[in-house]
Backbone as a printed PyTorch tensor [residue, N CA C, xyz], in Angstrom:
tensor([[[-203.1600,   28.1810,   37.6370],
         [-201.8780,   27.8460,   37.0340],
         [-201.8440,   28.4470,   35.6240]],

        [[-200.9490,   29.3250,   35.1770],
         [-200.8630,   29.4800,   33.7770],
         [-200.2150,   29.0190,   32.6730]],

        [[-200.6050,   28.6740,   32.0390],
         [-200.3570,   28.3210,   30.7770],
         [-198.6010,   27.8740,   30.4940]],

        [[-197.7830,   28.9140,   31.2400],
         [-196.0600,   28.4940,   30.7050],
         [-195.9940,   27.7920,   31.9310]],

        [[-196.7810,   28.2540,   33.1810],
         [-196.3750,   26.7960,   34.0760],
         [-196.6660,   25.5550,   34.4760]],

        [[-197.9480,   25.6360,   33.3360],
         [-198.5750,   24.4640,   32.9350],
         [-197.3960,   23.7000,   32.0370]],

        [[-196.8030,   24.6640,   30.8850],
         [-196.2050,   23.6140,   30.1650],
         [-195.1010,   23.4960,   30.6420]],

        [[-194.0330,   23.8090,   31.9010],
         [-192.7490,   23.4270,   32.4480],
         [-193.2400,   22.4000,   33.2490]],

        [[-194.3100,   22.4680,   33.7610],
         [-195.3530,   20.6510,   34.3060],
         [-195.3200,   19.5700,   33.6490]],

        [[-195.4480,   20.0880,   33.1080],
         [-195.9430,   18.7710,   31.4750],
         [-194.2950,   18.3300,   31.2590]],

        [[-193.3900,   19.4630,   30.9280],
         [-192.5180,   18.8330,   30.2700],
         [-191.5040,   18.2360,   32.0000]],

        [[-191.6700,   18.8960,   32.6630],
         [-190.6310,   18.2920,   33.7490],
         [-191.3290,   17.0650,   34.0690]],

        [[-192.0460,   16.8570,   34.2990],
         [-192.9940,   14.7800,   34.2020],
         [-192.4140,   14.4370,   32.9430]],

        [[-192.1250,   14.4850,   32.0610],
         [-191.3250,   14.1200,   31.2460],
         [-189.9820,   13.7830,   31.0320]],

        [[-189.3990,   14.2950,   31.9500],
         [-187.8820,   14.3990,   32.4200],
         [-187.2400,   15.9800,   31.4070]],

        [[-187.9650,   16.4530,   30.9720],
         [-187.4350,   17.6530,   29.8080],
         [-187.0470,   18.7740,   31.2960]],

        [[-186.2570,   19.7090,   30.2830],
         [-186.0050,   20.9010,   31.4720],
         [-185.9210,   21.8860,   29.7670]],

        [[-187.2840,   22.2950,   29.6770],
         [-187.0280,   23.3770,   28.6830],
         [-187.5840,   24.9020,   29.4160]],

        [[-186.7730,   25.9370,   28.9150],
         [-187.7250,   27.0580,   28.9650],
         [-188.3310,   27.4090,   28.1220]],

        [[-189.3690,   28.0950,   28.0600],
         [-190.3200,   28.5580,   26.3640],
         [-188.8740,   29.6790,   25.8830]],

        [[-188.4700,   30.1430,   26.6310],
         [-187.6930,   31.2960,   26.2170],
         [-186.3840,   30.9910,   25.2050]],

        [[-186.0350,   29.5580,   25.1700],
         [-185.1910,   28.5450,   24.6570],
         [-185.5940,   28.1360,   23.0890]],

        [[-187.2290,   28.4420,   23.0620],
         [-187.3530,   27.9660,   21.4510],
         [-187.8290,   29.0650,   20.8560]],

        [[-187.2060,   28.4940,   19.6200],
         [-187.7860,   29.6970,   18.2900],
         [-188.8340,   29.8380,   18.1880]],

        [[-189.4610,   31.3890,   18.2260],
         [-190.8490,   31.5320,   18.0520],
         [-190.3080,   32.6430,   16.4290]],

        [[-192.0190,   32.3570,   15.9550],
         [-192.0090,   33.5080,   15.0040],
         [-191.3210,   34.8400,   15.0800]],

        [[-190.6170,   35.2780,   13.8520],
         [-190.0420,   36.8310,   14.1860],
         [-188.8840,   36.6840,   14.7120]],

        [[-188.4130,   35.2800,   15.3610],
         [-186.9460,   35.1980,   15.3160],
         [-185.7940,   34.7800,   14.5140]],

        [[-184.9290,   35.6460,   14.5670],
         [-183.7010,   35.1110,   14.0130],
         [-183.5810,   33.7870,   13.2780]],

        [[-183.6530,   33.2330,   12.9410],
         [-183.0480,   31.5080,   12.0160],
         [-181.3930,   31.7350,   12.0300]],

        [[-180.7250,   30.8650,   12.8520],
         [-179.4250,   30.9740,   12.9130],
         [-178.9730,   29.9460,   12.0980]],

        [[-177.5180,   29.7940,   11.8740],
         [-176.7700,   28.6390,   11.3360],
         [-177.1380,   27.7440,   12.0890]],

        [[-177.3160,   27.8550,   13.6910],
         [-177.5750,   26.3840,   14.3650],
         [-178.8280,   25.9750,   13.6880]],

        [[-179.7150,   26.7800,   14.1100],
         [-181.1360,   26.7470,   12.9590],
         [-181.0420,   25.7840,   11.4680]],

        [[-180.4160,   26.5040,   10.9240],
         [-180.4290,   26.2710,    9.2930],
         [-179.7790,   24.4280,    9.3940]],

        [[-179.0900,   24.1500,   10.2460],
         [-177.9540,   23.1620,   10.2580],
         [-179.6100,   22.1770,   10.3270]],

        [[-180.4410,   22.3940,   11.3340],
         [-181.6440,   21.2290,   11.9020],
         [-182.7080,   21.4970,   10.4480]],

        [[-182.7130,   22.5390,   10.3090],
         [-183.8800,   22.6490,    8.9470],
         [-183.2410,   21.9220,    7.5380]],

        [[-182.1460,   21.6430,    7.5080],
         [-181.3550,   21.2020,    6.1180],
         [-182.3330,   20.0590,    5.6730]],

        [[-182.8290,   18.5680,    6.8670],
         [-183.2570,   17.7170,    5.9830],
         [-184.8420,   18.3510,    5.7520]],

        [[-185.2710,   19.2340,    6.3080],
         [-186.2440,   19.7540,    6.3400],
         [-186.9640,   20.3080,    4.6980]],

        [[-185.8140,   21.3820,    4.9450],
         [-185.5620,   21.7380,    3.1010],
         [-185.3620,   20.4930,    1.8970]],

        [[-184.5770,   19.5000,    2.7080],
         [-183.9560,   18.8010,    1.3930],
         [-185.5330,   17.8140,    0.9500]],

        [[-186.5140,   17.2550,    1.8710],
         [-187.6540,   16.7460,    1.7060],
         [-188.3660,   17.8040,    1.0470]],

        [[-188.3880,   18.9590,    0.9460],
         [-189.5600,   19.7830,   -0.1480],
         [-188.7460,   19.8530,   -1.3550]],

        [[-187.3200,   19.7830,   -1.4190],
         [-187.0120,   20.2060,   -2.9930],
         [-187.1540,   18.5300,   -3.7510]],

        [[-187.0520,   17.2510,   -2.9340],
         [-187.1920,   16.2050,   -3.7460],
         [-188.6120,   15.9040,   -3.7720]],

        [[-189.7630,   16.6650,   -2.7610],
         [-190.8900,   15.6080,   -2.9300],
         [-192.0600,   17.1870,   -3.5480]],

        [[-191.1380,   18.3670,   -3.5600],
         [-192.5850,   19.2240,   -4.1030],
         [-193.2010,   19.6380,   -2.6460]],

        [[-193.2870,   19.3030,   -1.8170],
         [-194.4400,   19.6670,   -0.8160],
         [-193.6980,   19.4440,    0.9620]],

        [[-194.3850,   20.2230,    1.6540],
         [-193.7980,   20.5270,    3.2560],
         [-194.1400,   19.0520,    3.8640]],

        [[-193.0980,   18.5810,    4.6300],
         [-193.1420,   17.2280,    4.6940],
         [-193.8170,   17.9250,    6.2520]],

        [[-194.6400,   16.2750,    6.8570],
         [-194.9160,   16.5350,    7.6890],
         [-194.0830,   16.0000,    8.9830]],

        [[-194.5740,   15.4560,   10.2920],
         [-193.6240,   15.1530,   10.9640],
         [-193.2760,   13.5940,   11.0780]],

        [[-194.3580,   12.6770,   10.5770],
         [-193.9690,   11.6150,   10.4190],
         [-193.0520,   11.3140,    8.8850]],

        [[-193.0870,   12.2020,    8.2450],
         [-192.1880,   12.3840,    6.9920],
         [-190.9760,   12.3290,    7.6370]],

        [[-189.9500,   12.6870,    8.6090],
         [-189.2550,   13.1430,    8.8760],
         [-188.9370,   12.6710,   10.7270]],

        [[-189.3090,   11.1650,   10.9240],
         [-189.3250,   10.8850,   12.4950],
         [-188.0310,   10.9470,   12.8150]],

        [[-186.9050,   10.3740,   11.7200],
         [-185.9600,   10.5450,   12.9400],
         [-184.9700,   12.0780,   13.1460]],

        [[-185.7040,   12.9810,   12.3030],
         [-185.2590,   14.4270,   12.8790],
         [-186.4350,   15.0770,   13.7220]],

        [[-187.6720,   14.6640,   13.5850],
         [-188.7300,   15.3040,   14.2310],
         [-188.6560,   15.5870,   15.6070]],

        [[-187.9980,   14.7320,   16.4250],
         [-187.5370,   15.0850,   18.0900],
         [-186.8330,   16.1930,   18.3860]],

        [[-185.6650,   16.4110,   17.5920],
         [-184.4440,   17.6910,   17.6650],
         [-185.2160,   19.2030,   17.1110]],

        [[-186.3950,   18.4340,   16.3360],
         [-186.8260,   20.2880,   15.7550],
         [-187.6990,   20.5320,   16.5700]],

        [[-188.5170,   20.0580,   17.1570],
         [-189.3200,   19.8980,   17.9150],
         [-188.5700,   20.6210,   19.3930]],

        [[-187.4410,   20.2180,   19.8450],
         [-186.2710,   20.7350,   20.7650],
         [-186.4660,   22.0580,   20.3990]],

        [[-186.1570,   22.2420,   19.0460],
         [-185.5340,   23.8390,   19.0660],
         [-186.8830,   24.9530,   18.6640]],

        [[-187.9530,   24.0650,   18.2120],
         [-189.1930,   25.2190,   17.0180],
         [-190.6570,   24.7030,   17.7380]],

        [[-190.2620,   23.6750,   18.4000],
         [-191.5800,   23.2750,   19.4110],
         [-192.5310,   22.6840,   19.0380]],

        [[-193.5350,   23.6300,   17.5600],
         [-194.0780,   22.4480,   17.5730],
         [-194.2540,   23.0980,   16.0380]],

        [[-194.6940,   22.0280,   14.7250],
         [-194.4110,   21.8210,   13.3050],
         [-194.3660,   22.7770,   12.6500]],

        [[-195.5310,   23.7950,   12.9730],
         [-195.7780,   25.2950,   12.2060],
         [-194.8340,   25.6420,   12.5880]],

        [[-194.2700,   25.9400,   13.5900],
         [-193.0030,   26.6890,   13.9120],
         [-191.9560,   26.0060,   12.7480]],

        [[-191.6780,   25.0020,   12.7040],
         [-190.2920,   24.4710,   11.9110],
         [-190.4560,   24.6310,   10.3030]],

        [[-191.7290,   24.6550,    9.4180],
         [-191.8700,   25.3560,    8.1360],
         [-191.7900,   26.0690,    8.1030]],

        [[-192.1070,   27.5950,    8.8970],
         [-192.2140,   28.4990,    9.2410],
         [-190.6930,   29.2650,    8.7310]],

        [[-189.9290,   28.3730,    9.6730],
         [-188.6430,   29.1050,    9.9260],
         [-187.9770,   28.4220,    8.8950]],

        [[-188.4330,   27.1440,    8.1840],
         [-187.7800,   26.8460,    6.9800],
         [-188.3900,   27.4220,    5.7720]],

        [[-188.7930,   28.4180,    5.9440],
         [-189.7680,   29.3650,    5.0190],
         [-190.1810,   28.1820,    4.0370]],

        [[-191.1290,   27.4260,    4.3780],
         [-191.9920,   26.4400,    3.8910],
         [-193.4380,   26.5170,    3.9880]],

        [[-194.4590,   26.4780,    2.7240],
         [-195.8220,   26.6000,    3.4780],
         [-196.3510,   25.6560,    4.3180]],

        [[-197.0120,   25.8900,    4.8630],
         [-197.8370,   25.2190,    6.2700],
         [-198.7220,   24.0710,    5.4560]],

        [[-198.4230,   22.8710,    6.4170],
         [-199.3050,   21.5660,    5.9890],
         [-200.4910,   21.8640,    5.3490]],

        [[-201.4160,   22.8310,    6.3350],
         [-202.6730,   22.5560,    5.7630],
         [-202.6450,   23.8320,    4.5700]],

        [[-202.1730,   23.9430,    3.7580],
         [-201.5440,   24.6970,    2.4210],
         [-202.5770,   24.0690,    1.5110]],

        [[-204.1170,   24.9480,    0.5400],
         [-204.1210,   23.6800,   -0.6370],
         [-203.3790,   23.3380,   -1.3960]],

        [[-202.4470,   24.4700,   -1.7000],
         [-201.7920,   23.7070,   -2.9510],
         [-200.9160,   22.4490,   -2.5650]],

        [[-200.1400,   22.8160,   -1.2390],
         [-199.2500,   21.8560,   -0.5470],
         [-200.1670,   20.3400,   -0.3670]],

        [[-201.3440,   20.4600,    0.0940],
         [-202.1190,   19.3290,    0.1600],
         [-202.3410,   18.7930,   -1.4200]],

        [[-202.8700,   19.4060,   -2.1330],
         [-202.7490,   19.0450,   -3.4860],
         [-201.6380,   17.9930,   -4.0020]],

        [[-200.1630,   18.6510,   -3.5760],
         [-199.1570,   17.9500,   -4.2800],
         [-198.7170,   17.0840,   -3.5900]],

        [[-199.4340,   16.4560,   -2.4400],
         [-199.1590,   15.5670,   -1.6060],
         [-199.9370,   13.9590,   -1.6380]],

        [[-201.4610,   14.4820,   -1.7750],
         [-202.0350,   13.8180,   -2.7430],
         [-201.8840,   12.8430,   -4.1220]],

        [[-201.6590,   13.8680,   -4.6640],
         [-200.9810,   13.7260,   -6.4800],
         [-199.6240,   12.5520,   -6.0790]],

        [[-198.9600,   12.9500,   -5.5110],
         [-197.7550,   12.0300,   -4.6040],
         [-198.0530,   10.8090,   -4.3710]],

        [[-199.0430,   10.6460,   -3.6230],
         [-198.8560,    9.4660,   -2.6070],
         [-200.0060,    8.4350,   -3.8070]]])
């Protein structure tokens, strides 16, 4: 079994009907639909300093997750550095 029909397994026991071909991977486009799901995304790094993670953010984390799959993908495309970032870890720290 490979790997994409491993994960249309996984997600159809789930009740999901996704194709991989359906989410944003790296190197794609960021559309307005895009930008519209990344907004609270952005708006958590300009008030807290640092890339929120996904429990930062549960009740949008399901819908980005829909469209960017899985977290690296959604900083990524919110041109945000990646969790495990030191400096990002640093100012998260200092934060909490």
């Amino acid at each position: 079994m490979s790997n994409k029909s491993c994960f249309y397994h996984r997600m159809a026991d789930k009740g999901f009907t996704y194709k991989i071909e359906d989410f944003w991977k790296p190197g794609d486009p960021v559309t307005e639909e895009d930008q519209v799901l990344l907004r609270s995304v952005k708006e958590f790094y300009q008030q807290n300093g640092y890339s929120p993670s996904k429990s930062d953010l549960l009740k949008d984390a399901s819908r980005l997750k829909q469209r960017f799959r899985i977290w690296k993908n959604v900083l990524l495309a919110a041109d945000l550095p990646p969790n495990n970032d030191a400096e990002n870890q640093k100012i998260r720290q200092n934060k909490n």
